[in-house]
C-alpha distance (Angstrom), angle and dihedral (degrees) to the residues before:
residue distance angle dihedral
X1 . . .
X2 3.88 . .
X3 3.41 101.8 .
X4 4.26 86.1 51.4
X5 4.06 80.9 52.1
X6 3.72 87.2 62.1
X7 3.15 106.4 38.5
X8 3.92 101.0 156.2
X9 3.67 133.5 -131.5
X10 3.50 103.7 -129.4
X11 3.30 111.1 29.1
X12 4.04 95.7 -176.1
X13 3.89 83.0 75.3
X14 3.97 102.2 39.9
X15 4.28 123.4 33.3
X16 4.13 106.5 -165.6
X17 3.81 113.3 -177.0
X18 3.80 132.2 158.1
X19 4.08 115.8 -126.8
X20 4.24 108.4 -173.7
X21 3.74 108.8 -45.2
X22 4.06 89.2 -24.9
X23 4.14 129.1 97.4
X24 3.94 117.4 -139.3
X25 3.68 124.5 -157.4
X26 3.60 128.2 -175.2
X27 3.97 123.1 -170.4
X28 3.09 123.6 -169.3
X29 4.13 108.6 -165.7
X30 3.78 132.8 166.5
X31 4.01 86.0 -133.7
X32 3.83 136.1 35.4
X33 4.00 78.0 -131.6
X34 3.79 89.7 55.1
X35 3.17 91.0 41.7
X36 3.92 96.9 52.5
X37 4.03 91.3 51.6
X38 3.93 91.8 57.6
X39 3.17 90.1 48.2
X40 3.57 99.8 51.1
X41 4.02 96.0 46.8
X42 3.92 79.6 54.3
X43 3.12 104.0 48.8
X44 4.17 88.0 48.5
X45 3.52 85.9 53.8
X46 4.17 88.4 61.0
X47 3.52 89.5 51.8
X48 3.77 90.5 59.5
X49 3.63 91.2 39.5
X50 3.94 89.9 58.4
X51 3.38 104.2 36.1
X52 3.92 90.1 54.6
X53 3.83 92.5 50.8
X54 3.83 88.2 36.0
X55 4.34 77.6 62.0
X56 3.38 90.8 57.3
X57 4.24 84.8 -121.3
X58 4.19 92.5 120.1
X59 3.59 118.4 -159.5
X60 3.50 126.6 -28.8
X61 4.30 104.2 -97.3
């Protein structure tokens, strides 16, 4: 459900997969600064993603 919530827009920069009970991502940046700012709006969009599940809300339908 969290890696569907961040579901990326261009996915030649940015790889998210789910192995088990973990969540891969892969970025692929032409700067560790670049690289650092994806990451970061990512990872913001986890947050969101857990705290709405966390709410017991689920996904928007």
């Amino acid at each position: 459900m969290i890696a569907a919530a961040i579901e990326v827009d261009n996915p030649s920069q940015v790889e998210v997969r789910t192995v088990a009970e973990s969540l891969e991502i892969r970025v692929i940046a032409p700067s560790a600064a670049s690289a650092r700012a994806t990451l970061e709006d990512l990872m913001a969009c986890v947050q969101a993603a857990e705290r709405t599940i966390g709410s017991g809300r689920g996904p928007p339908t």
